[in-house]
PAZAPA-4460 file (N, C-alpha, C; in steps of 0.05 Angstrom, whole numbers, plus 32768, in hexadecimal, padded with zeros to 4 digits):
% residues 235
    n_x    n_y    n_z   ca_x   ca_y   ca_z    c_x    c_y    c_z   seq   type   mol
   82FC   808B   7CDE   82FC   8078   7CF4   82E8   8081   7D09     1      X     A
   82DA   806A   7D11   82C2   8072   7D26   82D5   8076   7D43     2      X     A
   82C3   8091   7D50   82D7   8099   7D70   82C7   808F   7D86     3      X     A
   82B5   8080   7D80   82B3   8074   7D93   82C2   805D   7DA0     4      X     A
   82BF   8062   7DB8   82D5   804F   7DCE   82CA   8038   7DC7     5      X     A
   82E9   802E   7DC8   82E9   8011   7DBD   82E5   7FF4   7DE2     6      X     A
   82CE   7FEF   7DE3   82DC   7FDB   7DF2   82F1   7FBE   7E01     7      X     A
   82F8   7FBC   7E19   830F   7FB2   7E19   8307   7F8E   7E12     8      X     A
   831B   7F81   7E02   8311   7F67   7DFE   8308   7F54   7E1E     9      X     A
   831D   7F5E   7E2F   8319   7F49   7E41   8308   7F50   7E5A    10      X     A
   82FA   7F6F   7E4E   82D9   7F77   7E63   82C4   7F60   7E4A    11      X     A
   82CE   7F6E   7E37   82B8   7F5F   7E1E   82B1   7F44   7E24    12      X     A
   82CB   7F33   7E2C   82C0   7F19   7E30   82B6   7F0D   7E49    13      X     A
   82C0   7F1E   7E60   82B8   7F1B   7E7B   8293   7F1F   7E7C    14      X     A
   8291   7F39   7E6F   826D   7F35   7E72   8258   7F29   7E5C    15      X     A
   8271   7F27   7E46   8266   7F0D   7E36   8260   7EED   7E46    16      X     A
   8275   7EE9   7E59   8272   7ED5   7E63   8261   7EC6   7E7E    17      X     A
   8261   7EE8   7E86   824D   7EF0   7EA3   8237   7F03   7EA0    18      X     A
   8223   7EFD   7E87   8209   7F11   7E88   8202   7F19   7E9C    19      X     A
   81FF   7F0A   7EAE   81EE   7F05   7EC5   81F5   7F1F   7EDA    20      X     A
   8211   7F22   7ED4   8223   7F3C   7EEA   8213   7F54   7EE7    21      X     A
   8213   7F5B   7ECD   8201   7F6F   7EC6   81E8   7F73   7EC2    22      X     A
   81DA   7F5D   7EC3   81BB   7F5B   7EC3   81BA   7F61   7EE4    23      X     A
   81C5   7F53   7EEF   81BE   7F56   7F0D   81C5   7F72   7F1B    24      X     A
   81D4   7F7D   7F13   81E5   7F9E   7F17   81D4   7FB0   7F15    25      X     A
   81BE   7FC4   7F28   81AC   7FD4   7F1D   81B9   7FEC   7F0F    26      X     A
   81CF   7FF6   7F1F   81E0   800B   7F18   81EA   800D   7F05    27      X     A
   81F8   7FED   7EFA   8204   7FEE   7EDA   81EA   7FE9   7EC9    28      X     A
   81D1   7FE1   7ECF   81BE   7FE1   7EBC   81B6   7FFC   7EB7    29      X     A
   81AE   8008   7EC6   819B   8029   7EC7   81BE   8032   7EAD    30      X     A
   81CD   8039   7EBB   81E5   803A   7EA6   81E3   803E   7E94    31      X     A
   81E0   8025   7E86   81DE   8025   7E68   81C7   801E   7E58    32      X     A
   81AF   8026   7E66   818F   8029   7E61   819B   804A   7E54    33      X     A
   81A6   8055   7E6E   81A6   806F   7E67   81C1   807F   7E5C    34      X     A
   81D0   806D   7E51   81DD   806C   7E31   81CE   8069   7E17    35      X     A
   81BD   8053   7E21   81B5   804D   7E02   819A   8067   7E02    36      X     A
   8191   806A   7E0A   817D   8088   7E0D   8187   80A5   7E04    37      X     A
   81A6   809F   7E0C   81B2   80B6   7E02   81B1   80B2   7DE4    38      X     A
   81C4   809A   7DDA   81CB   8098   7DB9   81AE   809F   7DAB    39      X     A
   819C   8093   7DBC   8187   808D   7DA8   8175   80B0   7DA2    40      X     A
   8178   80C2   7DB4   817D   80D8   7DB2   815D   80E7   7DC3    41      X     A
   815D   8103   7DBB   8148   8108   7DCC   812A   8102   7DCD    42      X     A
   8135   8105   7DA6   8112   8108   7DA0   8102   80EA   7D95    43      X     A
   8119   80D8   7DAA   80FD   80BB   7D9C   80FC   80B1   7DBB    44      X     A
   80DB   80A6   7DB8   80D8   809C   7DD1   80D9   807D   7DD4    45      X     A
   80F1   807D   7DE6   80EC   805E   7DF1   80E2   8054   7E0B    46      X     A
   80D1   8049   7E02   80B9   8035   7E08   80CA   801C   7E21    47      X     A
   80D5   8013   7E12   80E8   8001   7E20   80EE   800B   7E40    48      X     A
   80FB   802B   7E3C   810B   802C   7E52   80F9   8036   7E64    49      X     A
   80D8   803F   7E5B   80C2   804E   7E71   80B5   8038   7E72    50      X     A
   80B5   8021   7E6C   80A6   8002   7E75   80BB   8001   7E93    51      X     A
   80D1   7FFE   7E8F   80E9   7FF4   7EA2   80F0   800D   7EBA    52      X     A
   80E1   8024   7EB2   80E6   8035   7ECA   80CD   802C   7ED5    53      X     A
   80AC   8025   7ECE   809A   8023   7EE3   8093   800B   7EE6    54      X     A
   80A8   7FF3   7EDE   80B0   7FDD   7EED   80C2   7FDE   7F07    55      X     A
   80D5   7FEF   7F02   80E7   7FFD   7F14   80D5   8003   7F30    56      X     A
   80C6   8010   7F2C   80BC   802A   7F3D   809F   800D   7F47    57      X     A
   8093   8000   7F3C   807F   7FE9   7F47   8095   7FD2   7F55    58      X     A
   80B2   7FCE   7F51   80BE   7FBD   7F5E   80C4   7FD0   7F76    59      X     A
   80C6   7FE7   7F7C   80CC   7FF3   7F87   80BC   7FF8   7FA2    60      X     A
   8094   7FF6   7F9B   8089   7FF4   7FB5   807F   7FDF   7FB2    61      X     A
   8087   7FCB   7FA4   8081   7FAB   7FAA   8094   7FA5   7FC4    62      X     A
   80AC   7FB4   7FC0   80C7   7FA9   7FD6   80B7   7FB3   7FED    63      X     A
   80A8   7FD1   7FEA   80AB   7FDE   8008   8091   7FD0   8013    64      X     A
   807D   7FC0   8002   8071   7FB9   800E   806B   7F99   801A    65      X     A
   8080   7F8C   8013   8088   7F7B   8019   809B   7F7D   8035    66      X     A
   80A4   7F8F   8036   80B1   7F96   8046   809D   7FA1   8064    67      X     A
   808D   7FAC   8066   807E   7FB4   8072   8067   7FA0   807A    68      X     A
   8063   7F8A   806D   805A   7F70   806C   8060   7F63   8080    69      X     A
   8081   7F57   8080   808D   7F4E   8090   8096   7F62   80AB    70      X     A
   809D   7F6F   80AC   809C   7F81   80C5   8081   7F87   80D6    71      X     A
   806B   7F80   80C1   804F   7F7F   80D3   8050   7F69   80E3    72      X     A
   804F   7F55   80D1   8053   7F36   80DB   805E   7F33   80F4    73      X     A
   8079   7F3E   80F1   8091   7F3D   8109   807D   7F3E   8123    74      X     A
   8074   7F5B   8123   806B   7F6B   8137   8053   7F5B   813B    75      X     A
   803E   7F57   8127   802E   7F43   8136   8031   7F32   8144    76      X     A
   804B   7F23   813A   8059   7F01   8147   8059   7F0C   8164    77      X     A
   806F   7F22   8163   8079   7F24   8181   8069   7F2F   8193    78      X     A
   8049   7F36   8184   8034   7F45   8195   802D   7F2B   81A7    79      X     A
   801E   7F1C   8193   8018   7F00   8196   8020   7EEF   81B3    80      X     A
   8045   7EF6   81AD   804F   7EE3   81C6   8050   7EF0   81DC    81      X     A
   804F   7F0E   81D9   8052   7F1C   81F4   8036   7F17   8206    82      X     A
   801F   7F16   81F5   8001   7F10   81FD   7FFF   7EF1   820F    83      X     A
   800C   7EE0   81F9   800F   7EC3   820A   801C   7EC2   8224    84      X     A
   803A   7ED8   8223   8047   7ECB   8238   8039   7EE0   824E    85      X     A
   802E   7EF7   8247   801D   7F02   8261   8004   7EEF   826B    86      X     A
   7FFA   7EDB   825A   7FE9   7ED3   8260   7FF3   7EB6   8272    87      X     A
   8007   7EB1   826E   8008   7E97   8278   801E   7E9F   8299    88      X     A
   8023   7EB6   8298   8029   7EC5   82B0   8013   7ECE   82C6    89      X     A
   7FFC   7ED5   82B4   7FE6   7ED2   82CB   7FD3   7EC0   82D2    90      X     A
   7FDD   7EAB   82C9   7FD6   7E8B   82CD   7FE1   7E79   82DE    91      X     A
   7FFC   7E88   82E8   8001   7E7F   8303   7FFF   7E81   831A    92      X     A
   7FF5   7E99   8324   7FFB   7E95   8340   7FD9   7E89   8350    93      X     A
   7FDF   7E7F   835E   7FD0   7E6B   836F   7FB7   7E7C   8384    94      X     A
   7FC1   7E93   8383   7FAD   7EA3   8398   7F9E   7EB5   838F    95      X     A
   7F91   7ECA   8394   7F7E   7EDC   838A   7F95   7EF0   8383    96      X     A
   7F9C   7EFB   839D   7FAA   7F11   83A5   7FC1   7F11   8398    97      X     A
   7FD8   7EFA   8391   7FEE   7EF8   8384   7FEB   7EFF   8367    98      X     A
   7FD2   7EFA   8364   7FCC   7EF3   833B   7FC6   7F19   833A    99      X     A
   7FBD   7F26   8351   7FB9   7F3E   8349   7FD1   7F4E   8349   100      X     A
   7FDB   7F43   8359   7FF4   7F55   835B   800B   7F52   8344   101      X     A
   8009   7F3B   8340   801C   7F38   8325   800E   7F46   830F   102      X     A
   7FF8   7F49   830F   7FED   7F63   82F8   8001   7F7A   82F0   103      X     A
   8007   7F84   8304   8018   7F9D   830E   8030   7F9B   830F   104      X     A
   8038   7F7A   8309   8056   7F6F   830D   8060   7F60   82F1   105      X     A
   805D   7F4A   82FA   806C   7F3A   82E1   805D   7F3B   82C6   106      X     A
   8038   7F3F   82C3   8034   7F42   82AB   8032   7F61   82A7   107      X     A
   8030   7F7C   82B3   803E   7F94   82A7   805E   7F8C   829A   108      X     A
   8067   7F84   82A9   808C   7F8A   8292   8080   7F7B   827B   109      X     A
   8070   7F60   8281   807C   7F5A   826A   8063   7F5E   8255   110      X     A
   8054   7F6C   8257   8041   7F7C   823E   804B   7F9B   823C   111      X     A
   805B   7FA2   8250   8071   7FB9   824D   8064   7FD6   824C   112      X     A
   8050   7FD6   8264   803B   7FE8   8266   804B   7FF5   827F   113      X     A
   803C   8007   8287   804D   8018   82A3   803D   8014   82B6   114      X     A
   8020   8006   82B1   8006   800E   82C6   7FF1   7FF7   82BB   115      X     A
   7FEF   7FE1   82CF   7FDB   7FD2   82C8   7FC7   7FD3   82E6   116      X     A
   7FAF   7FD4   82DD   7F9D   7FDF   82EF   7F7B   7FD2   82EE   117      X     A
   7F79   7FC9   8301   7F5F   7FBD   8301   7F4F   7FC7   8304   118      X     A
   7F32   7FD4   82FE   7F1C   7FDD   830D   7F07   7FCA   830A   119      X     A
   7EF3   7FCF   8329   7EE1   7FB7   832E   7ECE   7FCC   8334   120      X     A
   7EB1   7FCB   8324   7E9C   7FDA   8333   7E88   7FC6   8341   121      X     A
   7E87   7FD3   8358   7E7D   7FCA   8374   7E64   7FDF   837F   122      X     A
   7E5A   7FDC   8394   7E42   7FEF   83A4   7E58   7FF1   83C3   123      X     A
   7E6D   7FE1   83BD   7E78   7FE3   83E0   7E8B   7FFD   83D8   124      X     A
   7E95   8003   83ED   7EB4   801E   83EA   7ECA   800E   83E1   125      X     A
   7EDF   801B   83DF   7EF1   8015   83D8   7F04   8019   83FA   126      X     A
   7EFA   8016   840C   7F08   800B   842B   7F09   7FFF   842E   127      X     A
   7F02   7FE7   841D   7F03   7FC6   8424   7F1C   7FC1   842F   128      X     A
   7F2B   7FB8   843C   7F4A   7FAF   8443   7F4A   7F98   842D   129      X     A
   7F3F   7F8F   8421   7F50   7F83   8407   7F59   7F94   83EC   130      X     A
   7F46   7FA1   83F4   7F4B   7FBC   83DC   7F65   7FD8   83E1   131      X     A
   7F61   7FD1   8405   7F78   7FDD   8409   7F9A   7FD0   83FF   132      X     A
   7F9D   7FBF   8408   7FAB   7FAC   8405   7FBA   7FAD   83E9   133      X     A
   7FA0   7FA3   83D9   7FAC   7FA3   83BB   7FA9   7FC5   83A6   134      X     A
   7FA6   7FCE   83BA   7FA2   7FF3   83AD   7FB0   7FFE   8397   135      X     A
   7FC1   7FF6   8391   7FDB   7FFA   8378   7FD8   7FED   8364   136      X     A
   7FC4   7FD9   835B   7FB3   7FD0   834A   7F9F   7FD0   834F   137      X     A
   7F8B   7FCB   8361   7F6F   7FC5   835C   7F62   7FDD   836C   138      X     A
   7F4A   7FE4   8360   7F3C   7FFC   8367   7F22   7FF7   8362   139      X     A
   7F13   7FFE   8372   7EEC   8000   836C   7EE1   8019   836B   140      X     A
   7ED2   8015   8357   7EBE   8032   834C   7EA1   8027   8355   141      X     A
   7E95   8037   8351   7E72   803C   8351   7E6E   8029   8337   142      X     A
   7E51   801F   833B   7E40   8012   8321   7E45   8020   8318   143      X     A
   7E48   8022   82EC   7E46   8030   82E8   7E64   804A   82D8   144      X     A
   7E6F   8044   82F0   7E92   8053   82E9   7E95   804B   82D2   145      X     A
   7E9C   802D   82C6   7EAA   8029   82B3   7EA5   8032   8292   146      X     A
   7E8C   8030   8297   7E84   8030   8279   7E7C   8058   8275   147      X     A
   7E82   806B   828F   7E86   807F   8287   7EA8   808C   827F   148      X     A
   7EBA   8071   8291   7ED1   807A   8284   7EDE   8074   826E   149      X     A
   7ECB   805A   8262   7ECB   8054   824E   7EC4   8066   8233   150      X     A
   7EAE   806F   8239   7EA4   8088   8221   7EAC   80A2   822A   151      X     A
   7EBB   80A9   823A   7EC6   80C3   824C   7EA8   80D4   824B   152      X     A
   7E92   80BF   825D   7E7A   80CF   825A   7E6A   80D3   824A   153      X     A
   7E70   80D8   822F   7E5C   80D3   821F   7E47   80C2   8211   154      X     A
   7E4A   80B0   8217   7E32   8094   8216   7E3B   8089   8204   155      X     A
   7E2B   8077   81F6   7E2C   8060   81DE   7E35   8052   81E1   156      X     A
   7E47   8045   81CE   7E48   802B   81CE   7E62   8026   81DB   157      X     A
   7E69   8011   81EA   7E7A   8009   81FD   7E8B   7FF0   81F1   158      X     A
   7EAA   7FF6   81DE   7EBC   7FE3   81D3   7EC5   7FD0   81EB   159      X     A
   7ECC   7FBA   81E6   7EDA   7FA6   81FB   7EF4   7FB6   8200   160      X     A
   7EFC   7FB3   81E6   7F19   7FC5   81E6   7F1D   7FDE   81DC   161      X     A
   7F20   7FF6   81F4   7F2E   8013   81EB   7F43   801E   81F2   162      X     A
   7F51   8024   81D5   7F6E   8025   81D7   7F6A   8047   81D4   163      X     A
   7F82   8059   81D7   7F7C   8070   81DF   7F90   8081   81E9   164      X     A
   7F95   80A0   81E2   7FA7   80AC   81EE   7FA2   80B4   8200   165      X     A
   7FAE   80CA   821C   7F9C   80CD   822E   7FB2   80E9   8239   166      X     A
   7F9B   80FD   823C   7FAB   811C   823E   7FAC   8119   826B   167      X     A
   7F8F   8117   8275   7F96   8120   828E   7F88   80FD   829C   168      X     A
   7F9A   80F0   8297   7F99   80D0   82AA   7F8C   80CC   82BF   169      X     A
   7F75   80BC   82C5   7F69   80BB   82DF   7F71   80B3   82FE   170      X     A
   7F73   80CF   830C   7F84   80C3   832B   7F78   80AA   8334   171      X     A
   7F58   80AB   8333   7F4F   8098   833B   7F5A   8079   8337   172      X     A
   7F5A   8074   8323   7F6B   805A   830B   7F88   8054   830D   173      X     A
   7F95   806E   8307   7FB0   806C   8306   7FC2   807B   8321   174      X     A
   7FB2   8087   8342   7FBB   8094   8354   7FD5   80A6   834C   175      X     A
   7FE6   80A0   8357   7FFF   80C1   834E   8006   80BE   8335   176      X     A
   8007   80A5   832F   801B   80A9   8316   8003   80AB   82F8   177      X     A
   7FF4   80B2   8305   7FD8   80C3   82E8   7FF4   80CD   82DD   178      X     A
   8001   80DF   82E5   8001   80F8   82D5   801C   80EF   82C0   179      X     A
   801D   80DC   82C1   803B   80CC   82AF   802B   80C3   829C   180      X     A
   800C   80B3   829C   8009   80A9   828D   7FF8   80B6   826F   181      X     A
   8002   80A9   825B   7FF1   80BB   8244   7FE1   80A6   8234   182      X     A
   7FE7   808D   8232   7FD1   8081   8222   7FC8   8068   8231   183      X     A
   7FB8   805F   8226   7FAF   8048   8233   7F95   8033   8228   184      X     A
   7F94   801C   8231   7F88   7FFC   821E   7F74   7FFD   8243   185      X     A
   7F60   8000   8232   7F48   7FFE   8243   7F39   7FE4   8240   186      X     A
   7F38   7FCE   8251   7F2F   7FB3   824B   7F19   7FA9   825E   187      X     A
   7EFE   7FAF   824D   7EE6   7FB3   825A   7EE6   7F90   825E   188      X     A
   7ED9   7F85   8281   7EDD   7F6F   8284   7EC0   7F63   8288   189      X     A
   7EB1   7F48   8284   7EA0   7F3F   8283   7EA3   7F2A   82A2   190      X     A
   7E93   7F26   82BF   7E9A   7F15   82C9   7E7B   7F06   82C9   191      X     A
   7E6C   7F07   82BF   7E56   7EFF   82B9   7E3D   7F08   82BD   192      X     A
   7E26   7EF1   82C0   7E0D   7EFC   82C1   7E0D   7EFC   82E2   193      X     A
   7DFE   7F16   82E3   7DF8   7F1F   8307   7E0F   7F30   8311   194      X     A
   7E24   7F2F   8307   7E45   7F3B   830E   7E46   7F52   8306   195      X     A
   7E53   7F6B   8314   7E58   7F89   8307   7E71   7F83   82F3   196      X     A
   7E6E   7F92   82DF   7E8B   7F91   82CA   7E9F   7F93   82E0   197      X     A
   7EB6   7F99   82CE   7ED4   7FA0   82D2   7EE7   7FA3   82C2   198      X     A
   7EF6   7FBC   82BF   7F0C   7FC2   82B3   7F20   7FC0   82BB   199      X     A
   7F32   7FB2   8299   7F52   7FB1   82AB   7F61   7FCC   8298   200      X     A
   7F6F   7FDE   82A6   7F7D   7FF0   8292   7F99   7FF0   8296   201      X     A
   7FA6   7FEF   827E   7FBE   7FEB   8279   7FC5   800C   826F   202      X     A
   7FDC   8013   8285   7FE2   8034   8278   8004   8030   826E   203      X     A
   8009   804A   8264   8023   8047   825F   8025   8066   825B   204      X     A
   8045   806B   8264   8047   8089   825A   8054   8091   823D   205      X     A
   8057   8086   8228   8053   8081   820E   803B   8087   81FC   206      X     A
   8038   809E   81FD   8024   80A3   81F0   8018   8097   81D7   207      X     A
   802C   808E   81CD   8027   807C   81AD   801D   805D   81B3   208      X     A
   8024   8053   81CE   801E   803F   81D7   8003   802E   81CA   209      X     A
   7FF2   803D   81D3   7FD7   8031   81C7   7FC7   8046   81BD   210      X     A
   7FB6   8048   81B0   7FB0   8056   8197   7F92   804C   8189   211      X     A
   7F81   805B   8187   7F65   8052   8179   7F6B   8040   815C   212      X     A
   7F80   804C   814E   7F88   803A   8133   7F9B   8021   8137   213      X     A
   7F9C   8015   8156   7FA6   7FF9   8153   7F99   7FE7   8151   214      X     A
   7FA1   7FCE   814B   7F8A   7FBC   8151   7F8A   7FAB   816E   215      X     A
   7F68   7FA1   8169   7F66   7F97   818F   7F67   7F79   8187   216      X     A
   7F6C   7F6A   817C   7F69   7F47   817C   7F6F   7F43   8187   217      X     A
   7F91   7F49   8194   7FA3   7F3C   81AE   7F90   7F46   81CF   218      X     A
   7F8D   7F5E   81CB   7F85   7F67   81E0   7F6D   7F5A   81E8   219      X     A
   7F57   7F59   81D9   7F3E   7F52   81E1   7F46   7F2E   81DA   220      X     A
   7F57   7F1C   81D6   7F54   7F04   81E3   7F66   7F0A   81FE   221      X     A
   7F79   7F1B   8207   7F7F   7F1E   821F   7F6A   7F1A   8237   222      X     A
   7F52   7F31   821F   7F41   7F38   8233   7F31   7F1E   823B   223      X     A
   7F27   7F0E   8229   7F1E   7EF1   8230   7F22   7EE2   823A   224      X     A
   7F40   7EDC   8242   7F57   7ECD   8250   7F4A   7ED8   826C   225      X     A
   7F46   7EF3   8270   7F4F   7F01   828B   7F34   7F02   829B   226      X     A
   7F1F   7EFD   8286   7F02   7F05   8290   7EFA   7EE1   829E   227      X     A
   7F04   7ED0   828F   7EFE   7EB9   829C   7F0C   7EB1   82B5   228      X     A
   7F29   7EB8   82B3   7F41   7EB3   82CC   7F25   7EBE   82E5   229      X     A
   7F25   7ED9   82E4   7F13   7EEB   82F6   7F00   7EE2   82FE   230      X     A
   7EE8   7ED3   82E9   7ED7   7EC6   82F1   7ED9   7EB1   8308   231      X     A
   7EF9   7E98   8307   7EF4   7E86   830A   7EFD   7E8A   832C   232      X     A
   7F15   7EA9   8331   7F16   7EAC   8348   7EFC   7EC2   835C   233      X     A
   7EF0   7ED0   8344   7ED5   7ED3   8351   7EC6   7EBB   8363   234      X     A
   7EBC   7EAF   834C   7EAF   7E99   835F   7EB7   7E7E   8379   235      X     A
***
């Protein structure tokens, strides 16, 4: 008489009747992949079951990258709307002085930076009493400043957008609270022909914040949005 276990009639007919339970079951499949591997013994190779392990193992970073797909997506979506609703926050206020100060106010929270900061290069000081005034955002450098803090001095070529970690923060830019900040989105600004540039810098004390390996699409149409607004209260 054969000793092998006999199975029960009414499992027999249950997955006779429900293939599907077990096709779908990874746990009871691997199972008895690796039953029948055993009977069939050491020394023959099946083919079958090393097709179905590196199907296994390709469903496996098909998932993770599908997965990583959609979680990009996400993060783009919600980059996207945080960009809009900063932008349509500095599209309200009615005055010069209010639109700068909400820089520093309602669109920092809600691009979720610690330090939004304007620089304007000028030939006047920075004693102006309007400059006094708005001092906690807006600041004037020399011709010239920006595009050396842009290349931290070393010349070439000058990105619209530089994202970046940052060891000793500029008092000048960021006054006391330099020393909190570690990275920062440098947004070189265009106000036209005859006009000195201007930078807007966005700091944060998050060092991972902004980073040379992110991307600038959001940022540099920020920056477009912000270079025309400027223009239109320049003139």
């Amino acid at each position: 008489m054969s000793s092998s276990p006999k199975i029960e009639d009414a499992l027999r007919e249950a997955i006779i009747s429900q293939p599907d339970v077990i096709l779908d079951d990874s746990d009871v499949m691997q199972a008895l992949i690796a039953a029948n591997e055993k009977a069939m013994g050491g020394n023959i190779v099946d083919l079958r079951g090393i097709a179905m392990e590196r199907l296994e193992t390709r469903l496996d970073r098909l998932e993770d990258t599908h997965r990583s797909v959609i979680a990009a997506a996400y993060e783009n979506l919600a980059g996207t709307n945080q960009i809009h609703r900063a932008i349509l926050r500095m599209l309200d206020p009615l005055e010069f002085e209010t639109f700068l100060r909400d820089l520093g106010g309602d669109v920092a929270e809600i691009l979720r930076v610690d330090s939004v900061k304007l620089v304007l290069e000028s030939v006047q000081n920075d004693e102006d009493p309007a400059v006094q005034r708005l001092g906690k955002v807006l600041s004037v450098a020399e011709p010239g400043f920006i595009d050396r803090y842009l290349t931290q001095g070393r010349g070439g070529n000058v990105r619209q957008v530089t994202l970046r970690s940052v060891q000793n923060a500029s008092e000048h830019i960021y006054g006391p609270n330099a020393e909190w900040i570690r990275s920062e989105a440098c947004l070189k600004l265009d106000f036209g022909a005859g006009r000195l540039p201007g930078m807007l810098v966005m700091g944060a004390e998050d060092p991972h914040m902004f980073g040379p390996q992110q991307g600038t699409d959001l940022l540099a149409f920020f920056t477009g949005v912000f270079e025309r607004t400027m223009r239109r209260w320049l003139s």
